[in-house]
LOVO-580319 format. One record per residue: residue number from 0; residue in one letter; x, y, z negated of N, C-alpha, C in turn. Coordinates in steps of 0.05 Angstrom, whole numbers. Layout:
BEGIN
<r gumar="NUM" marnu="A" n_x="X" n_y="Y" n_z="Z" ca_x="X" ca_y="Y" ca_z="Z" c_x="X" c_y="Y" c_z="Z"/>
...
//
This chain:
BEGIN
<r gumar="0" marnu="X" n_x="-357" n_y="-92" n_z="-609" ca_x="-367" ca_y="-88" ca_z="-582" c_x="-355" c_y="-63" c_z="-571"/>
<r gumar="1" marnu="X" n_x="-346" n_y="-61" n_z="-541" ca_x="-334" ca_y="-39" ca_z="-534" c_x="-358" c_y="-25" c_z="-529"/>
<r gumar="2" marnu="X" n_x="-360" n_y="2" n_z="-533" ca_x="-364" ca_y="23" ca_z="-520" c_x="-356" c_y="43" c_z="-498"/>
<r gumar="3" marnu="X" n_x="-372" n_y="55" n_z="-473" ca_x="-367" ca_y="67" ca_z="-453" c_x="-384" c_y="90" c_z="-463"/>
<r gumar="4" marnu="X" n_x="-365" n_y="113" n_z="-443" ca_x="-389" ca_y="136" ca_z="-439" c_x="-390" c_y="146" c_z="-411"/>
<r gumar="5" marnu="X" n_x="-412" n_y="150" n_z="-410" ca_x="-423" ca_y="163" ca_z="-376" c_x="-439" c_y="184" c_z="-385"/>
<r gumar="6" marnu="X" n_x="-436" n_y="196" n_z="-360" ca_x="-440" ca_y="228" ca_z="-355" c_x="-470" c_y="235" c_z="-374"/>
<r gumar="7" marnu="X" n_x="-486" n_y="210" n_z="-382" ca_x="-507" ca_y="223" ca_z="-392" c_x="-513" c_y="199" c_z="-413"/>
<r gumar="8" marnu="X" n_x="-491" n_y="190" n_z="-435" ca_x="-493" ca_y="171" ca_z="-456" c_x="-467" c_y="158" c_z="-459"/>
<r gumar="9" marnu="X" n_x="-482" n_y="133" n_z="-472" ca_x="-453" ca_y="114" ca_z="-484" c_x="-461" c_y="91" c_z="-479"/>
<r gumar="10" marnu="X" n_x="-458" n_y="67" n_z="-470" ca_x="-466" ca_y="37" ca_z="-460" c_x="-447" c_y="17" c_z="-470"/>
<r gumar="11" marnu="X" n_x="-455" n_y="-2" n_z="-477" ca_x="-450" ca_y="-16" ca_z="-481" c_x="-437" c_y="-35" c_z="-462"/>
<r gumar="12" marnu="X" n_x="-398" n_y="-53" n_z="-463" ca_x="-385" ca_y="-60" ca_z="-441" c_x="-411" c_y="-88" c_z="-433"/>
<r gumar="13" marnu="X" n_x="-430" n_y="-97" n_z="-438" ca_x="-443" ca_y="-115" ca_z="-428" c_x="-457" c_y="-102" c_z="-407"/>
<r gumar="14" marnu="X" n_x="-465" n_y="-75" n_z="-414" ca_x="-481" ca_y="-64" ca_z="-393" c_x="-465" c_y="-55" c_z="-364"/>
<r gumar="15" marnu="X" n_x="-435" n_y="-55" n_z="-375" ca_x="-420" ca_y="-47" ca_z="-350" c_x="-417" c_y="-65" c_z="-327"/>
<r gumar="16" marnu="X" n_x="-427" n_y="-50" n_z="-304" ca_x="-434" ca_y="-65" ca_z="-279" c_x="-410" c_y="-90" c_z="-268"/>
<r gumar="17" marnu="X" n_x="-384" n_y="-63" n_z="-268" ca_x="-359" ca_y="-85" ca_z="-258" c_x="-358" c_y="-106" c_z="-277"/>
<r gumar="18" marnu="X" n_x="-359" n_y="-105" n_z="-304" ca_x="-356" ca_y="-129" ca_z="-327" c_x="-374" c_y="-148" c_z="-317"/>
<r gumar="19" marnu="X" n_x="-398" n_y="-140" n_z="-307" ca_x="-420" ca_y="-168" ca_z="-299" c_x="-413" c_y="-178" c_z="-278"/>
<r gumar="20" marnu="X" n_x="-399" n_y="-157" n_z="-257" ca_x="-391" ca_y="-169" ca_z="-223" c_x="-375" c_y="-190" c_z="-232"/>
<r gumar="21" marnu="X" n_x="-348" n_y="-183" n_z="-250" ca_x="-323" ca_y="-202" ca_z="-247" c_x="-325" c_y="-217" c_z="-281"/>
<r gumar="22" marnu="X" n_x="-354" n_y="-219" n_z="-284" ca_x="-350" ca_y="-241" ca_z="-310" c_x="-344" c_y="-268" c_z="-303"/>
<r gumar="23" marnu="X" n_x="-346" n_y="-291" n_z="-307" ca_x="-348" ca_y="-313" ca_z="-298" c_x="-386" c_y="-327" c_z="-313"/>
<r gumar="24" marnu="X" n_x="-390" n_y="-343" n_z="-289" ca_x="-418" ca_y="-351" ca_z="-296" c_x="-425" c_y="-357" c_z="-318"/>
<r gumar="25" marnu="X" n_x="-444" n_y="-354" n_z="-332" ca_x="-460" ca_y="-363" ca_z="-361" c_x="-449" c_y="-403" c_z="-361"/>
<r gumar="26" marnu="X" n_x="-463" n_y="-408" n_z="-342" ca_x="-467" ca_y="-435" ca_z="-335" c_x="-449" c_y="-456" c_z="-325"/>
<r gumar="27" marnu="X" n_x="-416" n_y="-445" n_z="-329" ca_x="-395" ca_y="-461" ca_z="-318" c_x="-384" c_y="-476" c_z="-334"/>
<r gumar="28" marnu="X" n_x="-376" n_y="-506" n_z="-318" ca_x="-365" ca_y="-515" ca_z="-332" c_x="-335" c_y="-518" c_z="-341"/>
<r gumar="29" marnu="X" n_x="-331" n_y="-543" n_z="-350" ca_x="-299" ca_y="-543" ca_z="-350" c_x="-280" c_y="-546" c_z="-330"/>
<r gumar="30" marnu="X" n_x="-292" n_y="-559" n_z="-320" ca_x="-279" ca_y="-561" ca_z="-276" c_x="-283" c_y="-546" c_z="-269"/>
<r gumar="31" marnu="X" n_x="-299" n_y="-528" n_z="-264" ca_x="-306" ca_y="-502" ca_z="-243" c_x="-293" c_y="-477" c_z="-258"/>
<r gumar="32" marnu="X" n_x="-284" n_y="-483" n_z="-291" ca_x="-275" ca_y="-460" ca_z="-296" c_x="-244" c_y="-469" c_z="-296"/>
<r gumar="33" marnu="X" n_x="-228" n_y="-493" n_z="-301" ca_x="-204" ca_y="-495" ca_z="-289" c_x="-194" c_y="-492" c_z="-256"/>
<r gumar="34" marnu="X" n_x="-208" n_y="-491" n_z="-238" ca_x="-217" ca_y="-487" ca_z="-213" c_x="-212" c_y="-461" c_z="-207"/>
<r gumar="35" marnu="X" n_x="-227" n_y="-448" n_z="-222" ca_x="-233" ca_y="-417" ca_z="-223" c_x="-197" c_y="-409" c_z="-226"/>
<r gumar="36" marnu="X" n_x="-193" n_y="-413" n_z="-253" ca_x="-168" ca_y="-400" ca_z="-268" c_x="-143" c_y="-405" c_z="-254"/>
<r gumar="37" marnu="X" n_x="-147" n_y="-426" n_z="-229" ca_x="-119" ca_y="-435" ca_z="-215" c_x="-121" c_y="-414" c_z="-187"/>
<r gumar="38" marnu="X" n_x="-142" n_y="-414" n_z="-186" ca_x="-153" ca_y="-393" ca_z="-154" c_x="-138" c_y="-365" c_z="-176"/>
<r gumar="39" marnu="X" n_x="-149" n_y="-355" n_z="-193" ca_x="-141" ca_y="-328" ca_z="-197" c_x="-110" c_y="-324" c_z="-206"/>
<r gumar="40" marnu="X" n_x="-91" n_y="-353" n_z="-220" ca_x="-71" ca_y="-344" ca_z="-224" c_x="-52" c_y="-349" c_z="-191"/>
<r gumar="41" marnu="X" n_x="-73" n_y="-357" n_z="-172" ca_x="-49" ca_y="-360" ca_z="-147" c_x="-49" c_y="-330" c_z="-142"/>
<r gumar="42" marnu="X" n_x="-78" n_y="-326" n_z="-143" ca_x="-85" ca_y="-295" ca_z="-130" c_x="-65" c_y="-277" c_z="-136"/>
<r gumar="43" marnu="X" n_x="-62" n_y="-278" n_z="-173" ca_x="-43" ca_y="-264" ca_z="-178" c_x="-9" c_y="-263" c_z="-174"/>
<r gumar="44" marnu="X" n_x="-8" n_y="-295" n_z="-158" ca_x="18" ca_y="-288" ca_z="-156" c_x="28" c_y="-281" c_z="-128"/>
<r gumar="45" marnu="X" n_x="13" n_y="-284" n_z="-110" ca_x="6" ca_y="-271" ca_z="-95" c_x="4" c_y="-242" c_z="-86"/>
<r gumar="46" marnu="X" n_x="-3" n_y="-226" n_z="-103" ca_x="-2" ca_y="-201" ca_z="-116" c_x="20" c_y="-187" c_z="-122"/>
<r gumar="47" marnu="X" n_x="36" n_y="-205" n_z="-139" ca_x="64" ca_y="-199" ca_z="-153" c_x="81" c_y="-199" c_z="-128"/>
<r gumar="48" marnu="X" n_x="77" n_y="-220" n_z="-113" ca_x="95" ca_y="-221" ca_z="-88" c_x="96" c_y="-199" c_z="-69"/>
<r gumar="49" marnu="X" n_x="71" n_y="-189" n_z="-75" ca_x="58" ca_y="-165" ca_z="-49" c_x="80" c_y="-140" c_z="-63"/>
<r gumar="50" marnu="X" n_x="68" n_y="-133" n_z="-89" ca_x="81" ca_y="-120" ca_z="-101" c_x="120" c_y="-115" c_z="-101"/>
<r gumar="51" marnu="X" n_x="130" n_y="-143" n_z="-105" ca_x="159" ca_y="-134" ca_z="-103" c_x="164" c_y="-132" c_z="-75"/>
<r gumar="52" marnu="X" n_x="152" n_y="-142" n_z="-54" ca_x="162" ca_y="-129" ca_z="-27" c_x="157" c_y="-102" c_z="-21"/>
<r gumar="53" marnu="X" n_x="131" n_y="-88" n_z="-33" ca_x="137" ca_y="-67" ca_z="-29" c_x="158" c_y="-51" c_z="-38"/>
<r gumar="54" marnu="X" n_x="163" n_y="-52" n_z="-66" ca_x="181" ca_y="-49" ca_z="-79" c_x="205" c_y="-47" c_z="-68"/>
<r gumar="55" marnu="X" n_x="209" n_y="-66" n_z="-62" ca_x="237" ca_y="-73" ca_z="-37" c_x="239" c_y="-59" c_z="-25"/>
<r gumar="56" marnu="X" n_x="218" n_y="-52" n_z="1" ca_x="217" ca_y="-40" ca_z="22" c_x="224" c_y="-6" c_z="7"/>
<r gumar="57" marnu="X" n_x="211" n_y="2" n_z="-10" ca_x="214" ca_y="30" ca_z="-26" c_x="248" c_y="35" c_z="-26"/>
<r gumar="58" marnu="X" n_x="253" n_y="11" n_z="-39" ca_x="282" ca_y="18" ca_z="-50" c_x="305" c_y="24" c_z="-22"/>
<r gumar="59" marnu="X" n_x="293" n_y="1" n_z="-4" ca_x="308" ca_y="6" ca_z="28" c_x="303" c_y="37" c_z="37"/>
<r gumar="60" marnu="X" n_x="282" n_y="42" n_z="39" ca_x="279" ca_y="70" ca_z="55" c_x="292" c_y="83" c_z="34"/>
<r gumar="61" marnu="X" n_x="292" n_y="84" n_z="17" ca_x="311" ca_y="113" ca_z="-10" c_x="340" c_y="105" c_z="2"/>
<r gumar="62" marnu="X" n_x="348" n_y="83" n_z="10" ca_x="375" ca_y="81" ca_z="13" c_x="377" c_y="95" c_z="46"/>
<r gumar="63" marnu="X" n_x="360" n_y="89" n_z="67" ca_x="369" ca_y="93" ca_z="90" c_x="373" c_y="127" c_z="92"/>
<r gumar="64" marnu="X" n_x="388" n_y="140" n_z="111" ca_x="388" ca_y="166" ca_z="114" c_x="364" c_y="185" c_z="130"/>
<r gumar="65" marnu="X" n_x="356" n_y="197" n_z="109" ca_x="335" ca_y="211" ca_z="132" c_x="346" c_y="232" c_z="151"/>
<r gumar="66" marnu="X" n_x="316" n_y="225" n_z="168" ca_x="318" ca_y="248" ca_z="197" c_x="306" c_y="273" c_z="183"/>
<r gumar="67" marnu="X" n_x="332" n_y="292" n_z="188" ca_x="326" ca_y="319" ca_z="184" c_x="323" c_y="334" c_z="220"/>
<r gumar="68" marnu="X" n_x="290" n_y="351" n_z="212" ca_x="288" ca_y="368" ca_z="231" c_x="289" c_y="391" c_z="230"/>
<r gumar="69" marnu="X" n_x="303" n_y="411" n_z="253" ca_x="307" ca_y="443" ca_z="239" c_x="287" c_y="448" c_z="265"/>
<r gumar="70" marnu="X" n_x="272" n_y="471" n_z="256" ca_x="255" ca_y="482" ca_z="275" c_x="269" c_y="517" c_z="267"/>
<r gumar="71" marnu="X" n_x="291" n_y="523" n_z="298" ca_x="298" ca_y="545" ca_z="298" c_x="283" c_y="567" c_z="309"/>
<r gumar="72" marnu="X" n_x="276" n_y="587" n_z="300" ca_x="255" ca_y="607" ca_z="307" c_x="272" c_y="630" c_z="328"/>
<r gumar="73" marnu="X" n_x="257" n_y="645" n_z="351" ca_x="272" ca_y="655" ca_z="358" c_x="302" c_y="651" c_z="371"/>
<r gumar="74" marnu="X" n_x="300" n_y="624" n_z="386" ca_x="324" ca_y="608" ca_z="396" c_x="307" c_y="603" c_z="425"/>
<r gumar="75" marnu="X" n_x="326" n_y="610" n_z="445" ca_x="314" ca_y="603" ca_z="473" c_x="338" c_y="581" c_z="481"/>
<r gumar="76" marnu="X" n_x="311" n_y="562" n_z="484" ca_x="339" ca_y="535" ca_z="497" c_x="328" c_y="530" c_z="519"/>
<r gumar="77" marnu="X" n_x="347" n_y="523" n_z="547" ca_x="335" ca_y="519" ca_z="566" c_x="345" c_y="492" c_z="574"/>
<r gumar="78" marnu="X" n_x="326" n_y="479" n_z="585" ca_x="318" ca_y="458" ca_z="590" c_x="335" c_y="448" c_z="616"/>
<r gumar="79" marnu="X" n_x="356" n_y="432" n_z="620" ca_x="370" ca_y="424" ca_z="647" c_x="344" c_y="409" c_z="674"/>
<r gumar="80" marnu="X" n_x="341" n_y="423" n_z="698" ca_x="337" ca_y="413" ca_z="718" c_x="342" c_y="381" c_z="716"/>
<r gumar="81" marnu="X" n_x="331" n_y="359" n_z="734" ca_x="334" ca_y="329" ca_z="746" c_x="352" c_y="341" c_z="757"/>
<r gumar="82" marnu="X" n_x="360" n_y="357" n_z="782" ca_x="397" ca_y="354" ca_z="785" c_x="412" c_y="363" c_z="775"/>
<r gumar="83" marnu="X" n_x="403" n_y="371" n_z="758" ca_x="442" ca_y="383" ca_z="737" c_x="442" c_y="367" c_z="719"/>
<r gumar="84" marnu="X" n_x="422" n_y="351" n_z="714" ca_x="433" ca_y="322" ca_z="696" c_x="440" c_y="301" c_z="706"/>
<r gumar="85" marnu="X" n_x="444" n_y="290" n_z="736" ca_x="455" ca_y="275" ca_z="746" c_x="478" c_y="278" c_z="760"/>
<r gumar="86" marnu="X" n_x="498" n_y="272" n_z="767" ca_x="527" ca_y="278" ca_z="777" c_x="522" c_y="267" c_z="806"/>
<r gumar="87" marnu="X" n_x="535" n_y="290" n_z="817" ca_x="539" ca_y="296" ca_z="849" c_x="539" c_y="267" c_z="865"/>
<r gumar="88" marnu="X" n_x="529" n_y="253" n_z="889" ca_x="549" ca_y="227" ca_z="891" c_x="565" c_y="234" c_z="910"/>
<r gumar="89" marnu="X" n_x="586" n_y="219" n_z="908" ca_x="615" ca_y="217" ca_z="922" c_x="615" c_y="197" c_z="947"/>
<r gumar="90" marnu="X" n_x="622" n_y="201" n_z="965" ca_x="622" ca_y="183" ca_z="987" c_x="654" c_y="170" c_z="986"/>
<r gumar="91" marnu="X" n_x="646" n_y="140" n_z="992" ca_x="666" ca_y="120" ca_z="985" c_x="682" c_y="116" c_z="1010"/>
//
């Protein structure tokens, strides 16, 4: 029998809460527990799938180039006016 310890003893894994949440029922049968075991291996592959896309996605961003920002201290930049960013117009 496994043993746990908590902050004030040692319990036994029957007494552990999550072990009772995600046991399967006392009272199941053979259909409800083949039932059961096809729901949890989709779940899981499902999972795995989640998993290598992230994965994926990880390995993409390590490849793409990052944005580097410099924050220059003591640099006065001045900002162009709406007409000095547009060019004069020319009569046709």
């Amino acid at each position: 029998m496994l043993k746990f310890k908590r902050a004030y003893g040692v319990y036994d894994a029957d007494e552990d809460p999550l072990t009772k949440a995600i046991a399967p029922p006392a009272d199941e049968d053979s259909k409800t527990r083949q039932i059961r075991l096809a729901q949890e291996a989709e779940a899981q592959r499902r999972s795995d799938a989640i998993d290598e896309e992230l994965e994926r996605q990880r390995q993409a961003e390590k490849k793409t180039p990052k944005c580097i920002r410099i924050l220059l201290l003591g640099v006065y930049v001045q900002i162009p006016s709406a007409a000095q960013l547009t060019p004069p117009c020319r009569p046709e």
